[in-house]
PADO-865712 format. One record per residue: residue number from 0; residue in one letter; x, y, z of N, C-alpha, C in turn. Coordinates in steps of 0.02 Angstrom, whole numbers, plus 32768, in hexadecimal, padded with zeros to 4 digits. Atoms other than C-alpha are relative to their C-alpha. Last residue first. Layout:
N
+-----+----+------+------+------+------+------+------+------+------+------+
|   i | aa |   nx |   ny |   nz |  cax |  cay |  caz |   cx |   cy |   cz |
+-----+----+------+------+------+------+------+------+------+------+------+
| NUM |  A |    X |    Y |    Z |    X |    Y |    Z |    X |    Y |    Z |
...
+-----+----+------+------+------+------+------+------+------+------+------+
***
This chain:
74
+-----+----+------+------+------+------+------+------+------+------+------+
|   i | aa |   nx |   ny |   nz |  cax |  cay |  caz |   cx |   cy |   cz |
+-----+----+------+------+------+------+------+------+------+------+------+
|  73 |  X | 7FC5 | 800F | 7FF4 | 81C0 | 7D80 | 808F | 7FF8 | 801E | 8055 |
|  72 |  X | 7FD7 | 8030 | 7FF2 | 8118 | 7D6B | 8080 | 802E | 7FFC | 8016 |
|  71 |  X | 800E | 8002 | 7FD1 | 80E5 | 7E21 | 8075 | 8008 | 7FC8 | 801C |
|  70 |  X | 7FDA | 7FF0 | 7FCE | 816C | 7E39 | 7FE8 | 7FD4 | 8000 | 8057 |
|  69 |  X | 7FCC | 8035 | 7FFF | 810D | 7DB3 | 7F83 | 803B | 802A | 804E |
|  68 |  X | 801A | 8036 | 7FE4 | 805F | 7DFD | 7F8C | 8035 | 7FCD | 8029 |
|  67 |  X | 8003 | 7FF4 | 7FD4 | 80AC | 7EA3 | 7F5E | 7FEB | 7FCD | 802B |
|  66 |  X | 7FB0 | 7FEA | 7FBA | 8110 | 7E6A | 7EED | 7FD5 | 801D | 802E |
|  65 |  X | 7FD6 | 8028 | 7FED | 806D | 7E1F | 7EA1 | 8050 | 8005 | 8016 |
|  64 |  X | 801A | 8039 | 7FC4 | 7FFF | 7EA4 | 7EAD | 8033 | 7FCA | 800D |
|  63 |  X | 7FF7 | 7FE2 | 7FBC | 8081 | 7F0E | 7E5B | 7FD1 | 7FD4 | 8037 |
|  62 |  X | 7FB3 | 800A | 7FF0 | 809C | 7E96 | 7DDE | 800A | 8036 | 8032 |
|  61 |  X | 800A | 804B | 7FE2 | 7FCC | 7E7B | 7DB7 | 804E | 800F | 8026 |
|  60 |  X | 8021 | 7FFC | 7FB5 | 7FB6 | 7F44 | 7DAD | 801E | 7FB7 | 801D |
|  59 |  X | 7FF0 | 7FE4 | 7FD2 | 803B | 7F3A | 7D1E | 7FE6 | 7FF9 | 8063 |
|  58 |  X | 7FC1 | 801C | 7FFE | 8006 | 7ECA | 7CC1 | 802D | 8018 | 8038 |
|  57 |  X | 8012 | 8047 | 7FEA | 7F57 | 7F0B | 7CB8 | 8036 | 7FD0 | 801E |
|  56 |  X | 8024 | 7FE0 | 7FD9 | 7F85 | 7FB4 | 7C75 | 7FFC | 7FC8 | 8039 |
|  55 |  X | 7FAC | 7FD8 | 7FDD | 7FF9 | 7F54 | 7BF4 | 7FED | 8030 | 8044 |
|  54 |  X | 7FCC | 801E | 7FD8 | 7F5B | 7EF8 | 7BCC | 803B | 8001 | 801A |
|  53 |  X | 801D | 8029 | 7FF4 | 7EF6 | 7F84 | 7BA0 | 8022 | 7FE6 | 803B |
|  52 |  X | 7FF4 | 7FE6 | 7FD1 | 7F75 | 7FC7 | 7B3D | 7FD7 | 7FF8 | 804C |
|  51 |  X | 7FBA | 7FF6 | 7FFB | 7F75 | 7F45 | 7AD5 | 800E | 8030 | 803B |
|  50 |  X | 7FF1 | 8034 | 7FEF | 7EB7 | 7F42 | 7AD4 | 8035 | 7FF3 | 800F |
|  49 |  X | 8017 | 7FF9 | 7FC3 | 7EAB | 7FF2 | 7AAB | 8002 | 7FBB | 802F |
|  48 |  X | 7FD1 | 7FAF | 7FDD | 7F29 | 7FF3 | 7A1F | 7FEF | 7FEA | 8048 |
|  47 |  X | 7FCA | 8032 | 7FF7 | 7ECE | 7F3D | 79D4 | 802B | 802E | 8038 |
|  46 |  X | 801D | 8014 | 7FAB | 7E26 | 7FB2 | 79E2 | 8050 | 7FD0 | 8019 |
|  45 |  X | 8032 | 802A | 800C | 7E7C | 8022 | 7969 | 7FF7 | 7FCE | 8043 |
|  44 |  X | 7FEC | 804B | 7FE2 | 7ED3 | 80C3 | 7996 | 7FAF | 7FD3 | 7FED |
|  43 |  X | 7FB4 | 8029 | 7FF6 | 7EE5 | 815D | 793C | 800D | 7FBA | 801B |
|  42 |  X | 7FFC | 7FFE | 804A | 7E24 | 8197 | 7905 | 8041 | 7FF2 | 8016 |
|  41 |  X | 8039 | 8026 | 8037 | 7DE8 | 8180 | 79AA | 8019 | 7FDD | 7FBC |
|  40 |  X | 7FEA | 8029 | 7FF3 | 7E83 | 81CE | 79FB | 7FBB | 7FB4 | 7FD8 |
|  39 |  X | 7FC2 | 7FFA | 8025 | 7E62 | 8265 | 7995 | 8017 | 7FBF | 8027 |
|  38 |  X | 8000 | 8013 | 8059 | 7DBD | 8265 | 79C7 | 8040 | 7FF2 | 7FE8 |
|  37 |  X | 802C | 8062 | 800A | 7DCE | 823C | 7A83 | 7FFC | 800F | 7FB2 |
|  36 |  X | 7FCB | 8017 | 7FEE | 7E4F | 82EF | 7A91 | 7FE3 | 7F9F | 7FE3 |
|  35 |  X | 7FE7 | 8013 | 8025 | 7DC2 | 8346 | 7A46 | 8038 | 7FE0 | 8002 |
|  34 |  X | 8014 | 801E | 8043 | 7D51 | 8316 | 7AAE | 801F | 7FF8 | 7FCC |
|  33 |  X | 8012 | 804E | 8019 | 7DA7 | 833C | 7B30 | 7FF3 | 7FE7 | 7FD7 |
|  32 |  X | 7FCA | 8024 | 800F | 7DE6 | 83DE | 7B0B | 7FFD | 7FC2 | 7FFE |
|  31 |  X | 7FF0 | 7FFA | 804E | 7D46 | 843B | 7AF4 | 8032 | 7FD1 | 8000 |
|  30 |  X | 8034 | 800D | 803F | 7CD6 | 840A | 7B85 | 8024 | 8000 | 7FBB |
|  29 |  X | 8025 | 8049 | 800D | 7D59 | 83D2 | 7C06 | 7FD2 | 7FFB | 7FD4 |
|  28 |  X | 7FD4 | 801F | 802B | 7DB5 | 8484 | 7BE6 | 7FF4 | 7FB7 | 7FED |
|  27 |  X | 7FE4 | 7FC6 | 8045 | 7D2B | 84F1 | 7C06 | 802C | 7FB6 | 7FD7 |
|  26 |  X | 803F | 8001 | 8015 | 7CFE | 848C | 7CAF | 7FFB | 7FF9 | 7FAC |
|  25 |  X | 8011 | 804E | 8016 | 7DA5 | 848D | 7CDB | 7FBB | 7FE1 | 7FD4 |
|  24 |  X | 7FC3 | 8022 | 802D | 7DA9 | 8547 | 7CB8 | 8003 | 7FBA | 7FF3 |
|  23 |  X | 802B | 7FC8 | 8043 | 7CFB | 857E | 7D1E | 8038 | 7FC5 | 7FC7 |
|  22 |  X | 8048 | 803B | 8020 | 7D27 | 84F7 | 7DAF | 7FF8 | 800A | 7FB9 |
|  21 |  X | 804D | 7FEF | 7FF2 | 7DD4 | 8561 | 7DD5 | 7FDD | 7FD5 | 7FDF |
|  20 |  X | 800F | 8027 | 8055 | 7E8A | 8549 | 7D8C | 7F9E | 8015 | 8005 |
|  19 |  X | 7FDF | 7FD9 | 802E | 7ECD | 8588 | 7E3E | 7FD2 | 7FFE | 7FB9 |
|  18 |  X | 8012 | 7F99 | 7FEC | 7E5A | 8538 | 7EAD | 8032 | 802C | 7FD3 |
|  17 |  X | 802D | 7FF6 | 8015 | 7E59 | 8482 | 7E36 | 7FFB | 805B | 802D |
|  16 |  X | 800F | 7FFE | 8039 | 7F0E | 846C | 7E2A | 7FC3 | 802F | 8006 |
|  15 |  X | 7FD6 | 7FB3 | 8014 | 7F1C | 849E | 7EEB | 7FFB | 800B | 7FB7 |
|  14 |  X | 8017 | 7FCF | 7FE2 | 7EA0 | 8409 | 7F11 | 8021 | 8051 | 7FEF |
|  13 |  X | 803E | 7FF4 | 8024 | 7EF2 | 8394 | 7E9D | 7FBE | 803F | 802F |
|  12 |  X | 7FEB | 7FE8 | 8033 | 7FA3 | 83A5 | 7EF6 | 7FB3 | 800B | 7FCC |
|  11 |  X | 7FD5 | 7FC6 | 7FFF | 7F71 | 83A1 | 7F8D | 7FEB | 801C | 7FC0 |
|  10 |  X | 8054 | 7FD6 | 8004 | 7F04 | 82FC | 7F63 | 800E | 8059 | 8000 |
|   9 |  X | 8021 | 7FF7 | 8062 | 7FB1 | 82C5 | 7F0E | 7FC1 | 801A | 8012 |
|   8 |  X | 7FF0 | 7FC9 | 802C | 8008 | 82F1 | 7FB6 | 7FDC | 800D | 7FC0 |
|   7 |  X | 800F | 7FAD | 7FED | 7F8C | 82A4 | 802D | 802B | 803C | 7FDA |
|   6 |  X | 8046 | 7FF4 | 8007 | 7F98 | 81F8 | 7FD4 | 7FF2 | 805A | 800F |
|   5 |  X | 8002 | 7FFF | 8045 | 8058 | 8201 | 7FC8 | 7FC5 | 8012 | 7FFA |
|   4 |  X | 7FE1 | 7FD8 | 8016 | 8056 | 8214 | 8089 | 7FFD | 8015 | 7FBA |
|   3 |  X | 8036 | 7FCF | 7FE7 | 7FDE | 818D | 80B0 | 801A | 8047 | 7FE2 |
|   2 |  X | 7FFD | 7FE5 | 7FA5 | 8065 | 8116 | 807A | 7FCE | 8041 | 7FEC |
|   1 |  X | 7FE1 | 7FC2 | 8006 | 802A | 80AD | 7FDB | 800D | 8029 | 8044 |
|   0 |  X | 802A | 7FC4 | 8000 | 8000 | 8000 | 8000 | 802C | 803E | 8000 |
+-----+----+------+------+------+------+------+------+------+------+------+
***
């Protein structure tokens, strides 16, 4: 498990993002940029992409579970 510490910096850190940057802006920027950020990945990757990546997502989680399963053994 992650130490408590890390947790309370990245919420930090997303709390100060969002009071600086403000609701209005995110707001703003989640309507126009997203979308077009998902089209252009639409039209670049095929489902083989997303599947691939996917399982490299997947691969990952399993090898931290499992060093972590393994270093609580030891």
């Amino acid at each position: 498990a992650l130490p408590l510490v890390y947790l309370l910096s990245f919420a930090r850190f997303v709390g100060e993002t969002v009071w600086y940057l403000g609701f209005e802006t995110l707001r703003q920027m989640h309507g126009t940029m997203l979308p077009m950020m998902l089209a252009q990945l639409r039209d670049n990757l095929s489902a083989a992409d997303v599947a691939l990546m996917l399982a490299h997502v997947a691969a990952v989680f399993l090898a931290l579970y499992f060093s972590a399963r393994w270093s609580v053994r030891r």
